[in-house]
C-alpha positions in Angstrom: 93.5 64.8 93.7 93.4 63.2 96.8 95.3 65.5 100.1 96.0 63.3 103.2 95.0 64.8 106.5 98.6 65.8 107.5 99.3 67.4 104.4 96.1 69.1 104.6 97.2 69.5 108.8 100.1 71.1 107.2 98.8 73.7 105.1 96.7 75.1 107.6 99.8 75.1 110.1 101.4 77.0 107.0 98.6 79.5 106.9 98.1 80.4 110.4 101.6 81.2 111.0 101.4 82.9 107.9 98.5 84.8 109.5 100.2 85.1 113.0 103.3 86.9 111.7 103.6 90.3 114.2 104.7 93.3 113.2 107.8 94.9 114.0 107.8 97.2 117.0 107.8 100.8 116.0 110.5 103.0 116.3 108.9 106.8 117.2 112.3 109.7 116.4 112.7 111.8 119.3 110.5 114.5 117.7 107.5 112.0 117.5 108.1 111.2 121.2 108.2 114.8 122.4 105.4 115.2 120.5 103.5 111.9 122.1 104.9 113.3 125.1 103.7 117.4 125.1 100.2 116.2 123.9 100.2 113.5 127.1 100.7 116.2 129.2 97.7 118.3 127.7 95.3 115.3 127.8 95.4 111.4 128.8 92.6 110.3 126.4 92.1 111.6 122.5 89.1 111.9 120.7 89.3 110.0 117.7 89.5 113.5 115.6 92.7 114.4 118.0 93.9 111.1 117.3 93.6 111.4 113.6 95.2 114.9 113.4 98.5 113.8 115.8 99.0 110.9 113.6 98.8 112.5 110.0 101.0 115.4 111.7 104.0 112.9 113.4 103.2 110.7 110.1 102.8 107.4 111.7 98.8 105.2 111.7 96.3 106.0 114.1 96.6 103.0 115.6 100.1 103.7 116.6 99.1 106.8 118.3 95.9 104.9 120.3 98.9 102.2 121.5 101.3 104.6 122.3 98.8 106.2 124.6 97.4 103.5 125.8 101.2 102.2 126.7 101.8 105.8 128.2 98.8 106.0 130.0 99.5 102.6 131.8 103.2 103.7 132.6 101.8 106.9 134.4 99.1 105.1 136.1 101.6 102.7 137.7 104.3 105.5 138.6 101.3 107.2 140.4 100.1 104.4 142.0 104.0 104.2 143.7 103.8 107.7 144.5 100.8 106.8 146.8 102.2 103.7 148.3 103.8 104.5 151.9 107.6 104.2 151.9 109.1 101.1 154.0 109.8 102.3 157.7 112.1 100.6 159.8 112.5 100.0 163.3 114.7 103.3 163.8 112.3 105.6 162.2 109.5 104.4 164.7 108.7 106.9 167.8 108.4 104.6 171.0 106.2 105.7 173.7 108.0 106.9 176.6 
C-alpha cells in the first residue's frame, strides 16, 4: 500500500498529540494538604524512603508528593525572599539632617 507523505505527516501529528495529552491537575482533600503541610514544616527535602512512606499513607504516587514539595518548597523560597527585601520608603519617612 502506498501512504502519501501527508497522510503519513498526519499520523505522526495523530500520535504525538496522542503522546502529549497532560494529566489532569491533582486535587490533594484537606487532610492530604495538612498532611503535605505538617511534614513541610518538619523537613523541606524527603529522602526517597520518606517520600515513599507519605505517599502510600495520603494514598496518592510518589511523584505527586516529590511535585507537591517541590511546588511548596518554591512558594516558601519566594515568600522568604520578600520577607528580606526592604519595604518602599518614602520621602516622609526619611530623617533630614538638621
Amino acid at each position: 500500500m502506498f501512504v502519501s507523505f501527508s497522510e503519513s505527516n498526519l499520523e505522526t501529528e495523530e500520535n504525538v498529540s496522542k503522546l502529549k495529552k497532560k494529566k489532569a491537575r491533582t486535587t490533594f482533600s484537606g487532610k492530604q494538604v495538612f498532611e503535605l503541610e505538617k511534614q513541610f514544616e518538619t523537613k523541606k527535602y524527603l529522602s526517597s524512603s520518606d517520600r515513599s512512606e507519605l505517599a502510600h499513607r495520603l494514598d496518592v504516587t510518589e511523584t505527586q508528593v516529590k511535585i507537591w514539595f517541590q511546588n511548596r518548597r518554591t512558594k516558601w523560597k519566594k515568600v522568604e525572599s520578600e520577607k528580606e527585601k526592604p519595604a518602599d520608603i518614602t520621602e516622609e519617612q526619611l530623617v533630614k539632617p538638621q
